[in-house]
C-alpha positions as a Python dict, from the first residue, in 0.01 Angstrom:
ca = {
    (1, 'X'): (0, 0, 0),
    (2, 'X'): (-71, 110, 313),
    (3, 'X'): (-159, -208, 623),
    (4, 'X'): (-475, -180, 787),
    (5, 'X'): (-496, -102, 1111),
    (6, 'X'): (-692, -315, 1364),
    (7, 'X'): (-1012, -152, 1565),
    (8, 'X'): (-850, -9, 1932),
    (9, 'X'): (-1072, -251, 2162),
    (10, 'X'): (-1264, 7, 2298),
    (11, 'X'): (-1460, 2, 1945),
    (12, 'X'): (-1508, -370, 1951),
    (13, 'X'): (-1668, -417, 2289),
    (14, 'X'): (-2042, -383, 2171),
    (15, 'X'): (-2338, -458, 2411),
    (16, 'X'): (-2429, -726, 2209),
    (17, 'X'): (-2284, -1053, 2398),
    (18, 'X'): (-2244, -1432, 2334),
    (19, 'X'): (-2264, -1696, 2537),
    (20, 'X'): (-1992, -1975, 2469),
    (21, 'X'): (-1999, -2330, 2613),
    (22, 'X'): (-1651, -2535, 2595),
    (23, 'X'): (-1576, -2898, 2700),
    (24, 'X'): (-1753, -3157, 2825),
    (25, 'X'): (-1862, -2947, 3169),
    (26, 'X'): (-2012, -2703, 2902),
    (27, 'X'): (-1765, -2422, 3110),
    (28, 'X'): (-1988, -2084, 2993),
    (29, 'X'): (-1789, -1808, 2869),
    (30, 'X'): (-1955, -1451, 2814),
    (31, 'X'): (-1807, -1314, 2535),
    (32, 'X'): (-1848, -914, 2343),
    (33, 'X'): (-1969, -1057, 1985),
    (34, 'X'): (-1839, -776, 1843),
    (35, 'X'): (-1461, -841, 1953),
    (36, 'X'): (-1511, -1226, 1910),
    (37, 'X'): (-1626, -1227, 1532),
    (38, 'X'): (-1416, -904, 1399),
    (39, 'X'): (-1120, -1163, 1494),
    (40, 'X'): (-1287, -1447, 1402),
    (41, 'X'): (-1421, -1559, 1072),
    (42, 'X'): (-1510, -1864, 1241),
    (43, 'X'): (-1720, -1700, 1450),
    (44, 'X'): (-1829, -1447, 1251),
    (45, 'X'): (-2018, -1699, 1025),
    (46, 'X'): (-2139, -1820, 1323),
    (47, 'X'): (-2318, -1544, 1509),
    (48, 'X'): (-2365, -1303, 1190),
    (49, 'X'): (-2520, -1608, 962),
    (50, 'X'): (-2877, -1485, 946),
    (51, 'X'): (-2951, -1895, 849),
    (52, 'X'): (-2747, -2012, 1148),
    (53, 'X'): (-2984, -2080, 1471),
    (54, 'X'): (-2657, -1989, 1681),
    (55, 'X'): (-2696, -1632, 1556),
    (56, 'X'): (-3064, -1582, 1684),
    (57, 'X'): (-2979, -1766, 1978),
    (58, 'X'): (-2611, -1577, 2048),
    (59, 'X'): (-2483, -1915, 2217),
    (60, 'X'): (-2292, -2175, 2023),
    (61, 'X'): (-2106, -2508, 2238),
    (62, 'X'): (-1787, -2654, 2204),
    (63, 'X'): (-1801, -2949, 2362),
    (64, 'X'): (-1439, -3141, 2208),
    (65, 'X'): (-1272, -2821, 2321),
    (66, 'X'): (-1033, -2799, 2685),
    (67, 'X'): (-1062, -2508, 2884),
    (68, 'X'): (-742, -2410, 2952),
    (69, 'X'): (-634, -2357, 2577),
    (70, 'X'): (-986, -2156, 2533),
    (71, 'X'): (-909, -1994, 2866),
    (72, 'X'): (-551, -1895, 2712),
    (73, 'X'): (-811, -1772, 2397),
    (74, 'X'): (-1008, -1564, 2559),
    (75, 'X'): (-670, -1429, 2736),
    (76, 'X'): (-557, -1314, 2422),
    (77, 'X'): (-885, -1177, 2255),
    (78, 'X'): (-917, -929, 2527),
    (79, 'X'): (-546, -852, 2578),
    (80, 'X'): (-337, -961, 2269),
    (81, 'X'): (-63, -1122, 2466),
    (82, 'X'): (-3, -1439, 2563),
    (83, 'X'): (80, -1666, 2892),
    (84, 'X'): (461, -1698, 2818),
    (85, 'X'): (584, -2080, 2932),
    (86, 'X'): (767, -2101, 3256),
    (87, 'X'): (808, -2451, 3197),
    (88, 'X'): (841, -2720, 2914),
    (89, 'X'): (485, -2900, 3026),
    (90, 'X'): (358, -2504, 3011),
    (91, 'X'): (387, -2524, 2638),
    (92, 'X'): (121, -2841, 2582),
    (93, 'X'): (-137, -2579, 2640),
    (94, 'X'): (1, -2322, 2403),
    (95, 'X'): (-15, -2635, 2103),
    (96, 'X'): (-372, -2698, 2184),
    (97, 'X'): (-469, -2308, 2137),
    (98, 'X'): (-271, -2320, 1831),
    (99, 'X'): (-493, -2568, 1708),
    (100, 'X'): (-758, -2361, 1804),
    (101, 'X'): (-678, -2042, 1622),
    (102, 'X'): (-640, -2271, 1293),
    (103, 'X'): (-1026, -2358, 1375),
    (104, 'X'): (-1147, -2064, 1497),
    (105, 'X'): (-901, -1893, 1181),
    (106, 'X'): (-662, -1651, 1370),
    (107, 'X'): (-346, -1601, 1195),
    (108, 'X'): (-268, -1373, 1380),
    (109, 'X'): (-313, -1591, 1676),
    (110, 'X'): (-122, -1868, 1511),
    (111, 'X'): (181, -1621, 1465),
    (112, 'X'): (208, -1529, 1825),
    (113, 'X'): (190, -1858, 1923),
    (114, 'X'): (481, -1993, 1680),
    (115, 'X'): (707, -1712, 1855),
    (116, 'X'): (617, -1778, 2191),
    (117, 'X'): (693, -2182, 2122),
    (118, 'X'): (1038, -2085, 1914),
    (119, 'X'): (1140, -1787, 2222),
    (120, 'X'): (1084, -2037, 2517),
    (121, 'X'): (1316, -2314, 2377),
    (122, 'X'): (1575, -2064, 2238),
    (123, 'X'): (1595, -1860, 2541),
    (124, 'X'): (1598, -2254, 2777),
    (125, 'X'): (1873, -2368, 2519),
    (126, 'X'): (1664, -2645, 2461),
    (127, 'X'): (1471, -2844, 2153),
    (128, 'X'): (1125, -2961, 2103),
    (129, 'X'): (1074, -3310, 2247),
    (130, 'X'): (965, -3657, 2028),
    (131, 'X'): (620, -3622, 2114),
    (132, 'X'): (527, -3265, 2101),
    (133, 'X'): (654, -3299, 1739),
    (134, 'X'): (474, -3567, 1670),
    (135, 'X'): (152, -3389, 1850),
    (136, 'X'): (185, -3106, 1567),
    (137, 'X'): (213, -3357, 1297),
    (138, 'X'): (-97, -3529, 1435),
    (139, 'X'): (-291, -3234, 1424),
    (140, 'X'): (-134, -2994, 1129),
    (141, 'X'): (-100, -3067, 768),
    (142, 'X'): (241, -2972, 489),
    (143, 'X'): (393, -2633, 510),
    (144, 'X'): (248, -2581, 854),
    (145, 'X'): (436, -2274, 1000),
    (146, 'X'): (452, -2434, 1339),
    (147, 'X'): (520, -2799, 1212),
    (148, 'X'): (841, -2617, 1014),
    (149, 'X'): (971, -2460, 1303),
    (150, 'X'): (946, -2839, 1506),
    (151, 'X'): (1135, -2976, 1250),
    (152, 'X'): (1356, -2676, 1176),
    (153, 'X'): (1479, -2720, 1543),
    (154, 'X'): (1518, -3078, 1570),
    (155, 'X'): (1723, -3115, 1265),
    (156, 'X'): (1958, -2868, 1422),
    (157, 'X'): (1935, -3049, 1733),
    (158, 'X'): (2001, -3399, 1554),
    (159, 'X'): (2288, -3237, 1363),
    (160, 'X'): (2479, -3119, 1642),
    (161, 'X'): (2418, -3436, 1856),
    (162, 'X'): (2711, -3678, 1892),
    (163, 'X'): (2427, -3982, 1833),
    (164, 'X'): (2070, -4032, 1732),
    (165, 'X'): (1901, -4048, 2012),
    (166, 'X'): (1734, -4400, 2029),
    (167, 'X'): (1365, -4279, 2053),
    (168, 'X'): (1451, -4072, 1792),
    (169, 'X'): (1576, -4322, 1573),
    (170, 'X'): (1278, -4541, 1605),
    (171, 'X'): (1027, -4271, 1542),
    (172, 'X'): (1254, -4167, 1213),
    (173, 'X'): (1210, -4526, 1095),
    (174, 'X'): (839, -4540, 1119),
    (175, 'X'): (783, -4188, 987),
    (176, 'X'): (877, -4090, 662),
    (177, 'X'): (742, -3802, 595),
    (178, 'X'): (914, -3640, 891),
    (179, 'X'): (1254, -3776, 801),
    (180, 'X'): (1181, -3599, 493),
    (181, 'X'): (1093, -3306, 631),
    (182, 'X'): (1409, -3253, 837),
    (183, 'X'): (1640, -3315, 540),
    (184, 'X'): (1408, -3029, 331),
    (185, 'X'): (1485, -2805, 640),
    (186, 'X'): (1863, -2916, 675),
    (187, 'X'): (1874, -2790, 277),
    (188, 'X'): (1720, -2457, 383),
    (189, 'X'): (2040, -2369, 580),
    (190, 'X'): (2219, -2354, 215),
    (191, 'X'): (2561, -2486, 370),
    (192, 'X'): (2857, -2423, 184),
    (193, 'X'): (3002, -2679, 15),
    (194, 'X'): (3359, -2663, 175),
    (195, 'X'): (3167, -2693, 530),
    (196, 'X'): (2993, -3030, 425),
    (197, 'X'): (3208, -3334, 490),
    (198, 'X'): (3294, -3523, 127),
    (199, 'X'): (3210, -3890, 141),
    (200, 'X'): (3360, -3956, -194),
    (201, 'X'): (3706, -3791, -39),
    (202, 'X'): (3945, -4040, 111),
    (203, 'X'): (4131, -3802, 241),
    (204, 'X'): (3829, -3723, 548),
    (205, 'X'): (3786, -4081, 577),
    (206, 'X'): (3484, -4116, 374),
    (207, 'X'): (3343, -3799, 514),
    (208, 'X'): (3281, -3995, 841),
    (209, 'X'): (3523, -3890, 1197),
    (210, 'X'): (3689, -4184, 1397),
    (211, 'X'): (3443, -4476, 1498),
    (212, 'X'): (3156, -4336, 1351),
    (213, 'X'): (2887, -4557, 1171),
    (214, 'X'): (2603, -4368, 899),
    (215, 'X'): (2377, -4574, 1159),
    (216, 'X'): (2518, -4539, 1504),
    (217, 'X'): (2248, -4472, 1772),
    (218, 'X'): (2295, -4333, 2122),
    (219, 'X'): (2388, -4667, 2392),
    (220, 'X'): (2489, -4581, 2701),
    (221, 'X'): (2568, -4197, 2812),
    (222, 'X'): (2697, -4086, 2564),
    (223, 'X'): (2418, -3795, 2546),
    (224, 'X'): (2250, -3903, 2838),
    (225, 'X'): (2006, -4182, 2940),
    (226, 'X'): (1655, -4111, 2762),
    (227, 'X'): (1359, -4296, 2799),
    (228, 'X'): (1110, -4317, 2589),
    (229, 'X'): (837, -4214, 2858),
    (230, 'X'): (1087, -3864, 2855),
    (231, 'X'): (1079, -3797, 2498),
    (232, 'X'): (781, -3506, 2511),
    (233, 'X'): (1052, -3344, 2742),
    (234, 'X'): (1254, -3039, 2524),
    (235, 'X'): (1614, -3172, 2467),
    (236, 'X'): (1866, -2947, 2642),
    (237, 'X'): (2093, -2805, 2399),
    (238, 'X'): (2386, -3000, 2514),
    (239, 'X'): (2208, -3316, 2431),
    (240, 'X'): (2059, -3429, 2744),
    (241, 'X'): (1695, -3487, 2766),
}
């Protein structure tokens, strides 16, 4: 079964326009309809609805909406690429138009943005902070492709650390569900069994090295002073914040 190919966008920018109002400042966007609703089915209902006064009218407003993420939108619609992050507070934006291609129902969209998130803290050897993972659970439900790779990467980053991190270790006590989720994830990497310490083996001392507690949080350096008004920033590889 052959995939469909998408319209070139020379055949999607009719002379029929739209007129777009986002945020509070009602920030007007002119937009081809034709481009805007053969990506979007949210739109699409909109503007094509022949019950919908928006469609007569060719104007609908978003009012809860930021610019800058529909800014990075309208980026994309017309260009299919995306504003790669130069920095970790670059990738807030990128979260918030996420959100926005699950409303205005872009998979597409959604995909690029997922890579773009996963390439900019694989290439900075860094790991999704506390709070932008708890921004995606806020605002995503189960079996969220973004949400999964959050908590695919800070299980491997938790793994590999020397301690739990202490704002970690709060957040992991008050939340459940995402505790949960990173042991599902760390039983996705299908470990082999001779690679796993043995806790009932006496002779790897309980399956535990030297000093080390099930429970022991970071105190001191030991990965680095971090402060809980730090934790949205991506954890270096190493461990530091």
């Amino acid at each position: 079964m052959s995939v469909k190919s998408e319209k070139p966008l020379n055949e999607l920018l009719s002379r029929t326009l739209v007129d777009v109002y986002v945020g509070p400042e009602n920030t007007h966007w002119i937009l081809h309809e034709k481009l805007l609703c053969y990506h979007s089915p949210f739109f699409s209902s909109i503007f094509y609805a022949k019950d919908n006064k928006a469609s007569s009218s060719k104007s609908f407003g978003l009012p809860d909406s930021d610019d800058l993420p529909f800014e990075l939108f309208v980026g994309w619609l017309y260009s299919r690429a995306l504003r790669y992050p130069v920095e970790e507070k670059d990738v807030g934006p990128l979260l918030d138009l996420y959100f926005l291609s699950e409303r205005f129902e872009i998979a597409k969209l959604g995909e690029d943005i997922v890579e773009t998130v996963r390439a900019f803290y694989h290439h900075n050897e860094s790991y999704p902070g506390l709070r932008r993972v708890q921004y995606v659970y806020a605002n995503t439900q189960e079996d969220n492709p973004m949400r999964e790779m959050m908590v695919g990467s800070v299980a491997r980053y938790l793994t590999l650390s020397d301690a739990i991190p202490i704002h970690w270790e709060r957040a992991l006590k008050k939340n459940g569900q995402l505790a949960v989720d990173i042991i599902r994830s760390i039983q996705e990497w299908h470990l082999e069994s001779m690679t796993v310490p043995d806790a009932r083996d006496g002779s790897v001392e309980r399956g535990r090295g030297k000093g080390m507690g099930f429970s022991q949080v970071e105190e001191g350096s030991s990965l680095g002073e971090v402060k809980e008004e730090d934790a949205g920033e991506g954890a270096k590889q190493n461990g530091n914040s």
